[in-house]
Backbone as JSON, one array per atom type, in Angstrom:
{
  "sequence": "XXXXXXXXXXXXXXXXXXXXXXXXXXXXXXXXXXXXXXXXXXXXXXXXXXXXXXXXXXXXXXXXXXXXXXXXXXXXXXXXXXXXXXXXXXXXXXXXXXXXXXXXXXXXXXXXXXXXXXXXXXXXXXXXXXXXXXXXXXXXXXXXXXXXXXXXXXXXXXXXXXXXXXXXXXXXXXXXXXXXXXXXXXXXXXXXXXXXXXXXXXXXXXXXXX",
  "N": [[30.72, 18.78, 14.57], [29.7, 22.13, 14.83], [30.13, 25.26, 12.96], [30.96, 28.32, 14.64], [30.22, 30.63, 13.9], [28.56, 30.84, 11.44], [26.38, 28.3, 11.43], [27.0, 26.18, 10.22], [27.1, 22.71, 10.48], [30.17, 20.79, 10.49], [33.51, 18.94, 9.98], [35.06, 17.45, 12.75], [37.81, 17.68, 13.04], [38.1, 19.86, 11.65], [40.12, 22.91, 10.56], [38.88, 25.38, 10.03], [36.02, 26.78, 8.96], [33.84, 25.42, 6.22], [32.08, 26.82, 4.81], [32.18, 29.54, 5.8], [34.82, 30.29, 6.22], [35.3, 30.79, 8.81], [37.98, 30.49, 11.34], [38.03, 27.06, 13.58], [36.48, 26.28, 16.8], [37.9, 24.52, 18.17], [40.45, 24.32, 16.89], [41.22, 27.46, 17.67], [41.54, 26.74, 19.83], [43.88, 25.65, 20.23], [46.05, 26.97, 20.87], [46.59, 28.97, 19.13], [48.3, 31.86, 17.97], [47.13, 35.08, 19.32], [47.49, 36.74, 17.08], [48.22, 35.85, 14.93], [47.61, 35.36, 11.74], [45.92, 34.33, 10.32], [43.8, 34.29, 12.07], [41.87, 36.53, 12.02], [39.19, 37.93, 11.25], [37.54, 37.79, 8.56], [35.22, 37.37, 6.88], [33.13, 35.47, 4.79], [35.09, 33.75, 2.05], [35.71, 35.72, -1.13], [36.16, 33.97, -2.96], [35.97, 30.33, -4.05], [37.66, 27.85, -4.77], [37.71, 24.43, -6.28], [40.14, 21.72, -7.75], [38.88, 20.0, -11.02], [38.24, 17.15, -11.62], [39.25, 14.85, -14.21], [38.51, 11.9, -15.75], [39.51, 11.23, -18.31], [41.38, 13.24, -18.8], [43.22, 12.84, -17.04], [44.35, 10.47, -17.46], [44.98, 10.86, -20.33], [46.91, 12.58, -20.03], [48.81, 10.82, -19.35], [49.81, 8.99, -20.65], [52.27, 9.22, -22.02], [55.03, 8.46, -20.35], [53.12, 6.5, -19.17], [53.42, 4.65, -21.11], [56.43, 4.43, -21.68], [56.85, 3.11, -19.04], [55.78, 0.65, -19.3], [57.12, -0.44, -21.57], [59.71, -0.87, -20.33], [58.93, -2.41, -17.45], [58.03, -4.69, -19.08], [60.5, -5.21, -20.61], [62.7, -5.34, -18.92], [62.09, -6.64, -16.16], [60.64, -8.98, -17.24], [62.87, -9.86, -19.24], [64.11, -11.02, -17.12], [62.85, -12.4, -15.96], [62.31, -14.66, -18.0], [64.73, -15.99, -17.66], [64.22, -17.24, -15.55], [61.97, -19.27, -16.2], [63.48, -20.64, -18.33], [65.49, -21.83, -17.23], [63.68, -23.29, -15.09], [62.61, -24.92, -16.77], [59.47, -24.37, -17.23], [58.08, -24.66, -19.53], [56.57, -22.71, -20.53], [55.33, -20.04, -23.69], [58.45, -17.86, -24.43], [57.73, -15.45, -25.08], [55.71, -15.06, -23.05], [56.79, -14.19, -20.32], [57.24, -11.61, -21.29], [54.9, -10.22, -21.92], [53.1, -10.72, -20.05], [54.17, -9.11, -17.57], [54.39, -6.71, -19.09], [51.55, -6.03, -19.32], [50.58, -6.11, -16.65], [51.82, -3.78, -15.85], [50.74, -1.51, -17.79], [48.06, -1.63, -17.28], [48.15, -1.06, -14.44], [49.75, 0.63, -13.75], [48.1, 3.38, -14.76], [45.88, 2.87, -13.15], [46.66, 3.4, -10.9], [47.67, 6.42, -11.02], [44.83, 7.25, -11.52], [43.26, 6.64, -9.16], [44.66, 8.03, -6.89], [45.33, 10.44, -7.73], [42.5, 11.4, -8.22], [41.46, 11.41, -5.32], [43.73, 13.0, -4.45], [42.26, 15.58, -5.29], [40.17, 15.41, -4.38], [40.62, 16.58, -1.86], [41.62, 18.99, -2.22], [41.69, 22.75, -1.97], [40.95, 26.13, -2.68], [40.96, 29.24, -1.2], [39.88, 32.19, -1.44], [40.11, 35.29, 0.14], [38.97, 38.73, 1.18], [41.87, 39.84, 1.74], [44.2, 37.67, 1.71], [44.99, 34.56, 0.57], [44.18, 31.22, 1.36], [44.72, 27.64, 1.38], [44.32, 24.33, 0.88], [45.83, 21.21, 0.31], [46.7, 17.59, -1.08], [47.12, 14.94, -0.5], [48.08, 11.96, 0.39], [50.08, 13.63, 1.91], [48.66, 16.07, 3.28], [48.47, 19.46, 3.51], [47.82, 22.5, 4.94], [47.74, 26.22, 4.14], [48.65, 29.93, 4.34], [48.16, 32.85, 2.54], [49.29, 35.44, 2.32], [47.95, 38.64, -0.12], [49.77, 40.47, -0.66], [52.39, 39.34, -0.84], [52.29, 38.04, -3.57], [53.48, 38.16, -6.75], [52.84, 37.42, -9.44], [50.67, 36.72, -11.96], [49.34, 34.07, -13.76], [47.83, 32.16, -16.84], [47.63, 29.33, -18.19], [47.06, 27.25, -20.36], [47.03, 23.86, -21.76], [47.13, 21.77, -24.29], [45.25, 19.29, -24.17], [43.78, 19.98, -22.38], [42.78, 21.99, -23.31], [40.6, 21.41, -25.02], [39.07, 19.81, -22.97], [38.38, 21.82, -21.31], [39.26, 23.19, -19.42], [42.23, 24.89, -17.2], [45.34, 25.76, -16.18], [45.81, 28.12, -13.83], [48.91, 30.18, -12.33], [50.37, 31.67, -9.1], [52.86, 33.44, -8.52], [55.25, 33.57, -6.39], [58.01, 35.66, -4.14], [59.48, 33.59, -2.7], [59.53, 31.55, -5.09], [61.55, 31.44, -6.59], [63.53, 32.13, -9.58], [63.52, 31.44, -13.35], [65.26, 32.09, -16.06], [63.76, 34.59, -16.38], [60.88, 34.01, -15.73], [58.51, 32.69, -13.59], [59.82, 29.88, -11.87], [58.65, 28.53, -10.01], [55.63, 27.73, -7.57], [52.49, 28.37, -6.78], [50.25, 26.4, -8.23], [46.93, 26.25, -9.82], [45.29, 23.97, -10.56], [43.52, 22.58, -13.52], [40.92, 23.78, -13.69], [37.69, 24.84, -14.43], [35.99, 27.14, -16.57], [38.99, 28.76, -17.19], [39.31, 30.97, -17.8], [37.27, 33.19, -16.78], [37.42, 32.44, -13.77], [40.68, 33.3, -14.12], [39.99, 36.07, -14.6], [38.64, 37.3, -12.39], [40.58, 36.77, -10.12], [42.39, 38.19, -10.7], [41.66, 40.44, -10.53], [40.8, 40.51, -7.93], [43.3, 40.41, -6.21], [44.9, 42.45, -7.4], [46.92, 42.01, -9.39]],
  "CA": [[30.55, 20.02, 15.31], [28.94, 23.46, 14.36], [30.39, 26.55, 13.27], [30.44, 29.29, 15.69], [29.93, 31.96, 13.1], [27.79, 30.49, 10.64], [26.25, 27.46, 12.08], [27.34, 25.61, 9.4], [28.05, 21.7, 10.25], [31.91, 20.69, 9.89], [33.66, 17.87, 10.41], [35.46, 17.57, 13.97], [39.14, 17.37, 12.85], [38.57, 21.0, 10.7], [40.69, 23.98, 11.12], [38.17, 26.16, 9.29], [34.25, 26.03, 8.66], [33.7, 25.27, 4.74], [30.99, 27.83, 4.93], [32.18, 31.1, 6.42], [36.09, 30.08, 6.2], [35.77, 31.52, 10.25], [38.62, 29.02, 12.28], [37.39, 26.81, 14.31], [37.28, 26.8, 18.16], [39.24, 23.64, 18.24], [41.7, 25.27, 16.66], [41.77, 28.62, 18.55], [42.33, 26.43, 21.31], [45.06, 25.04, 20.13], [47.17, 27.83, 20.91], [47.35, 29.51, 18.3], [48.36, 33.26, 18.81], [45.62, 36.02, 18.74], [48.19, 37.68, 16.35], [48.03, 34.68, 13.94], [46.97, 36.17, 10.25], [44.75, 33.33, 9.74], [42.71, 34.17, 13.42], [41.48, 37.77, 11.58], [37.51, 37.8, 10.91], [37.61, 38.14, 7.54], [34.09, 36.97, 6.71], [33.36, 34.68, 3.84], [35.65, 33.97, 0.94], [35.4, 36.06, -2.28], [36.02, 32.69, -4.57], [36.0, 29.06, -3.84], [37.65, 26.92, -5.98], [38.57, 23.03, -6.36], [40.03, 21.43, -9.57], [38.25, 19.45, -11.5], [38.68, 16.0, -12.27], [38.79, 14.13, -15.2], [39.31, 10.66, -15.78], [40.11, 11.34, -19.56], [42.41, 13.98, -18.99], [44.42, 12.43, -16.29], [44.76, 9.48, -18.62], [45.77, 11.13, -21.83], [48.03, 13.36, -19.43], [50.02, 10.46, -18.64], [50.25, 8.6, -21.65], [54.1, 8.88, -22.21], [55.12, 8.38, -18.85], [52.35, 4.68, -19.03], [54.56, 3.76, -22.27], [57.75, 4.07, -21.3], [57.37, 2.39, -17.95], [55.19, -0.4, -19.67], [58.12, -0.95, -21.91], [60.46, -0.6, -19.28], [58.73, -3.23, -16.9], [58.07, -5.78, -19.97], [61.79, -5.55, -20.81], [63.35, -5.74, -17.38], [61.42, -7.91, -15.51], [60.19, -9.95, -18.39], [63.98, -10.64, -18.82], [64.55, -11.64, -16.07], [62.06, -14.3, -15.35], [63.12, -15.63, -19.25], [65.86, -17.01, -16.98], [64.13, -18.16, -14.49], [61.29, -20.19, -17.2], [64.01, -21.47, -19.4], [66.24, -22.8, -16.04], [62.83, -24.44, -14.7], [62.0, -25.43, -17.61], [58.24, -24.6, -17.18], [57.34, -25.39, -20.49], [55.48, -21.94, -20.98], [56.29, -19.79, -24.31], [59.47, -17.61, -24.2], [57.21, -14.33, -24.57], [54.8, -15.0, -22.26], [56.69, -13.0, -19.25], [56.95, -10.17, -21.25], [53.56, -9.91, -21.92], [52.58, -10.86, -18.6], [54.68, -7.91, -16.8], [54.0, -5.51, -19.9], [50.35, -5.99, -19.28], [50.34, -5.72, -15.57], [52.12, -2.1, -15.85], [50.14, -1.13, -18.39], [47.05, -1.44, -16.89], [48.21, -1.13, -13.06], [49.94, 2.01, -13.28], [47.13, 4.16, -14.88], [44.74, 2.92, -12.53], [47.1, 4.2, -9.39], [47.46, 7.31, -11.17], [43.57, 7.7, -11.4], [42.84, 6.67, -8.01], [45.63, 9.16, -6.17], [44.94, 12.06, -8.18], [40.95, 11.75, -8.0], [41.76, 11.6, -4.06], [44.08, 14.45, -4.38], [41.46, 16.74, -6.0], [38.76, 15.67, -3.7], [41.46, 17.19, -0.54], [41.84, 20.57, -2.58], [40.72, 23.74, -2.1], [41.53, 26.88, -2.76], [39.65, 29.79, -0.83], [40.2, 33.35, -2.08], [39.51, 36.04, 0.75], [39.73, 39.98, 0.41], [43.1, 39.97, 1.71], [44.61, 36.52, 1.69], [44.46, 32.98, -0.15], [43.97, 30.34, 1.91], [44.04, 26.75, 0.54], [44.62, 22.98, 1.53], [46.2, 20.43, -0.87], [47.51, 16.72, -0.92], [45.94, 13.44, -0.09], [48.53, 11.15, 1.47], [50.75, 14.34, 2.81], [48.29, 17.23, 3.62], [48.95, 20.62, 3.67], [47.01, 24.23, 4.89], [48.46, 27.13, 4.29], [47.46, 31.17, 3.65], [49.72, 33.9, 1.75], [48.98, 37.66, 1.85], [48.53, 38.95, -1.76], [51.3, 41.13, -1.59], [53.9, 38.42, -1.71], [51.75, 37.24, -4.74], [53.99, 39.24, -7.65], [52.67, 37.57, -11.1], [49.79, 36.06, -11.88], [49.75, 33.82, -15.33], [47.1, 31.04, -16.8], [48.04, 28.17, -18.77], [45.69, 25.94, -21.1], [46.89, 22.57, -22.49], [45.94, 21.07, -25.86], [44.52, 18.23, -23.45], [43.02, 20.95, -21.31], [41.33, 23.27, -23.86], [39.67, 20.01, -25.49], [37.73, 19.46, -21.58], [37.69, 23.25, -21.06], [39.96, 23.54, -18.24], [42.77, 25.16, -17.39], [45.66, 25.96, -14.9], [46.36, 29.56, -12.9], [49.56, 30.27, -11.73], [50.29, 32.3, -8.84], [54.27, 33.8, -8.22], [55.69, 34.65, -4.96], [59.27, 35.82, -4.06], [60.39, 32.49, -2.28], [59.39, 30.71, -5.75], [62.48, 31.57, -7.78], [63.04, 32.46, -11.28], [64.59, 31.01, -14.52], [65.15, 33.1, -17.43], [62.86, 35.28, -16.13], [59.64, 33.26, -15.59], [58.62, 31.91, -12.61], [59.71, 28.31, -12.1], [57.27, 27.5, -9.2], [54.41, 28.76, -7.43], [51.0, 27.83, -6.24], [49.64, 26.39, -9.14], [45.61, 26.3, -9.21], [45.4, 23.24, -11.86], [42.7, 21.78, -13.86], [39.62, 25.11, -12.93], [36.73, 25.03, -14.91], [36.32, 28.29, -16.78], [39.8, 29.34, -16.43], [39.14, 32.73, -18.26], [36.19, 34.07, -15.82], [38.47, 32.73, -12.85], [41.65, 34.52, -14.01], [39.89, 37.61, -14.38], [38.5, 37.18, -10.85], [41.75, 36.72, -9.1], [43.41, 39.11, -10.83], [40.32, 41.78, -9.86], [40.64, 40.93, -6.13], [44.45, 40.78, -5.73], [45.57, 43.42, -8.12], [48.3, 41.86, -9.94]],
  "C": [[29.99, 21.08, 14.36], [29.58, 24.4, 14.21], [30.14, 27.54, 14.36], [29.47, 30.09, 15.47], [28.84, 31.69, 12.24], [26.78, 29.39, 10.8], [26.46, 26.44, 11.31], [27.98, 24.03, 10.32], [29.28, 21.1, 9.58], [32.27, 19.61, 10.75], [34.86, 18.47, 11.74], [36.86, 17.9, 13.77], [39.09, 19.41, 11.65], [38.87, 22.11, 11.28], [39.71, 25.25, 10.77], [37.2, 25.93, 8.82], [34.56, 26.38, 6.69], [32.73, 26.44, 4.27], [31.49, 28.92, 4.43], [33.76, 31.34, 6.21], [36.58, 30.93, 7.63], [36.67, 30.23, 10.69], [37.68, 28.56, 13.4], [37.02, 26.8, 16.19], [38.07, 26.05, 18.5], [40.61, 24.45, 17.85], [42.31, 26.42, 16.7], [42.4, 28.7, 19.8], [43.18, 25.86, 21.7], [46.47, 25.43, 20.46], [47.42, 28.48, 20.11], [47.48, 31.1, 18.84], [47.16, 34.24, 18.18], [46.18, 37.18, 17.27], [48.3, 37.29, 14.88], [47.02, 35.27, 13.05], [45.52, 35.72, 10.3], [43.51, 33.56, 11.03], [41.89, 36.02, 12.97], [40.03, 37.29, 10.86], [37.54, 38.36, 9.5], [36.31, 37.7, 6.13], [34.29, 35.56, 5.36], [34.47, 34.66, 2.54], [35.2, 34.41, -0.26], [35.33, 34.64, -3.51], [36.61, 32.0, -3.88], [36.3, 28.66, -5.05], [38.43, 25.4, -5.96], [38.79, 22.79, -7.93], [39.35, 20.46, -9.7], [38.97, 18.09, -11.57], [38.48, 15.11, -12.88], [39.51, 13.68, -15.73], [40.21, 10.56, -17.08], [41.82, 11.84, -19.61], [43.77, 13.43, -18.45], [44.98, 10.99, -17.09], [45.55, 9.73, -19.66], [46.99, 12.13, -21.07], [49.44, 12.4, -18.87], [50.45, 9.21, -19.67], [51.55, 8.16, -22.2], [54.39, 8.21, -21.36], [54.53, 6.55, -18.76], [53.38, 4.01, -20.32], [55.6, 3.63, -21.95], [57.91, 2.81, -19.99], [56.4, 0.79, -18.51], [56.31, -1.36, -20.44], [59.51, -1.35, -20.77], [60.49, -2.33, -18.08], [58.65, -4.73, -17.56], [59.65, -5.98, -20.45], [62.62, -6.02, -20.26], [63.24, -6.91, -17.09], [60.57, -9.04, -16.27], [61.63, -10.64, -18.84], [64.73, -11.77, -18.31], [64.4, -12.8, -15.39], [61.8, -15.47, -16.74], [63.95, -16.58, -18.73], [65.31, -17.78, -16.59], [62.81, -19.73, -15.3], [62.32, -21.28, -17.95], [64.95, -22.45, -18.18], [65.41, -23.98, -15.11], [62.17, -25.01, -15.54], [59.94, -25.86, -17.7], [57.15, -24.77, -18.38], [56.42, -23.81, -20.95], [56.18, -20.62, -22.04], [57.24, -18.25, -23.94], [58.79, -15.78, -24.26], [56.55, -14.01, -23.48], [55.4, -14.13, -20.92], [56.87, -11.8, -19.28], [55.75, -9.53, -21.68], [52.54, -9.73, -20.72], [53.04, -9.36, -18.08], [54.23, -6.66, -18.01], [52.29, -5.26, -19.53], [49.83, -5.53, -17.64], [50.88, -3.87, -15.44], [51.74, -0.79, -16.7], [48.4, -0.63, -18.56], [47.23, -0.98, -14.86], [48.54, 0.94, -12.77], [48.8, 3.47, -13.57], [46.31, 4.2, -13.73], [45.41, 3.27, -10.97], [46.8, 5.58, -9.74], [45.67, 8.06, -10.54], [43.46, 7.81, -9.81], [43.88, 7.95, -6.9], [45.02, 10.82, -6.68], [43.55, 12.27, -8.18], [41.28, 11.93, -6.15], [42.61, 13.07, -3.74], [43.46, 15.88, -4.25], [40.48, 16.68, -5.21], [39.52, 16.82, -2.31], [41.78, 18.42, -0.83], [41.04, 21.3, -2.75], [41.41, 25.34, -2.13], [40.55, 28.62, -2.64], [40.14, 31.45, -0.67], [39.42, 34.84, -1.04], [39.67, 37.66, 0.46], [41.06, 40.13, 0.43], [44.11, 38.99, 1.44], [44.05, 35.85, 0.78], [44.81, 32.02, 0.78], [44.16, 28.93, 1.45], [44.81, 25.5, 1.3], [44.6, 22.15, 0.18], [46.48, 19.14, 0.07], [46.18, 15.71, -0.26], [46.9, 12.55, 0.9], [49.82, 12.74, 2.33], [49.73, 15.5, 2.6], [49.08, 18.15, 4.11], [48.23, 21.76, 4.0], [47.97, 24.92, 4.72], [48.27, 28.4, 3.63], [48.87, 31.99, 3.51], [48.87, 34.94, 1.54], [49.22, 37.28, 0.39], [49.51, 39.84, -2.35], [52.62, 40.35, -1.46], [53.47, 37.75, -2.57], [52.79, 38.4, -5.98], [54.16, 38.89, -8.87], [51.56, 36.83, -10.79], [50.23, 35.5, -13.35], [48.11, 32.84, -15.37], [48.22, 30.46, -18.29], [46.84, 27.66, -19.78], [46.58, 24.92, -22.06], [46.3, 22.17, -23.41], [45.22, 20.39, -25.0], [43.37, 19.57, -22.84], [41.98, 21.91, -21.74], [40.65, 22.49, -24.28], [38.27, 19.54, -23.92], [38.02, 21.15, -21.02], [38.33, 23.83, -19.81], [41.11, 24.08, -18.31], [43.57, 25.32, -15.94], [46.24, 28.01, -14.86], [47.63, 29.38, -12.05], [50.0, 31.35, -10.71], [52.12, 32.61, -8.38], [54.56, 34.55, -6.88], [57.1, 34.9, -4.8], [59.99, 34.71, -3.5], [60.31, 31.18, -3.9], [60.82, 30.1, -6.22], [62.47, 31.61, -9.26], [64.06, 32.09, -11.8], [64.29, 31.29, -15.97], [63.86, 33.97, -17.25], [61.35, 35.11, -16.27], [60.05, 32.78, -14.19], [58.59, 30.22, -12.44], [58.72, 27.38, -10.58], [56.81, 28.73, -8.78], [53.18, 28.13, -6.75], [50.55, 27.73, -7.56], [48.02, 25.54, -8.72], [45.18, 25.12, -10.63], [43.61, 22.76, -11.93], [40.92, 22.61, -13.32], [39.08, 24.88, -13.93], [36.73, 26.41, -15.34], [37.52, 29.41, -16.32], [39.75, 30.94, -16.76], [38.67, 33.75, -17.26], [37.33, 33.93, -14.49], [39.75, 33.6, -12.95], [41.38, 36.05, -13.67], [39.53, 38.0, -12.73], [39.46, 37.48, -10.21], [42.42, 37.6, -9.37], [42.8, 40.78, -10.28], [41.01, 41.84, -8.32], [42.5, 41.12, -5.82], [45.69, 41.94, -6.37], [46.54, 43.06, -8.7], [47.79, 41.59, -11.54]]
}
């Protein structure tokens, strides 16, 4: 289908043209109420942004996490089927199933990682209007959802040794349902893995005043 506003082609199932970020008419006719934040003409978005993704990073980002459970699975379940080799006497040697299972979780689990989180990142977006933020996350559980900027009440950025090495970085944004510990915010809308996170911070912090 076609935008209304922009004529922008969009796929049939979208709540919002990629374009113009006008809703769509499917989804005006969904019921929603004319009172509904998100149904306010609020023309194009000031800043578009998806994260980046990179295969390196998400690799060396998970590094610990692939060791432990590599050990983990070669110990266990390499164990386990010690029994079951030495009780059927299959003749094959006494490492071999922890090499076997160490090797399958060693190479298996990275390559879920990759594939989920490149899928993730293709499903995110994060669309920065004068008054609102808008944005859609998640791959196997999707999510929309838009937040006035005055329940936004910190802004922060982040950068990672991993992260300043490929130039990226994450933005955090604080709202009052987050909660706080030791006086930081312990969640938030975090805007991970942005390309020039510097120029973006200053951006966001321009349009929403915080």
């Amino acid at each position: 289908m076609y935008c209304s506003k922009c004529g922008r082609q969009i796929s049939d199932d979208a709540r919002f043209c990629e374009g113009c970020g006008a809703p769509t008419a499917e989804y005006n006719s969904a019921g929603s109420s004319q009172n509904d934040y998100t149904q306010h003409d609020a023309g194009s978005p000031s800043i578009k942004v998806s994260p980046t993704f990179n295969p390196l990073l998400s690799v060396a980002s998970f590094i610990p996490v692939q060791l432990f459970l590599t050990a983990w699975g070669a110990g266990f379940l390499g164990g386990m089927s010690l029994g079951a080799v030495k009780a059927w006497k299959l003749g094959i040697p006494e490492w071999a199933p922890f090499v076997f299972f160490g090797a399958i979780f060693f190479f298996a689990v990275p390559a879920l990682v990759y594939f989920f989180k490149k899928k993730t990142y293709e499903k995110t977006e994060y669309r920065f209007f004068k008054d609102r933020l808008e944005y859609s996350e998640g791959f196997l559980t999707a999510q929309d959802k838009t937040i006035k900027y005055d329940k936004i009440t910190e802004t922060s950025m982040r950068r990672g040794v991993v992260q300043k090495r490929f130039g990226l970085g994450t933005i955090f944004l604080a709202t009052p349902a987050s909660g706080y510990q030791q006086n930081r915010a312990s969640s938030g809308i975090r805007i991970k893995d942005v390309e020039q996170p510097e120029k973006l911070y200053s951006q966001i912090e321009s349009l929403i005043g915080k």
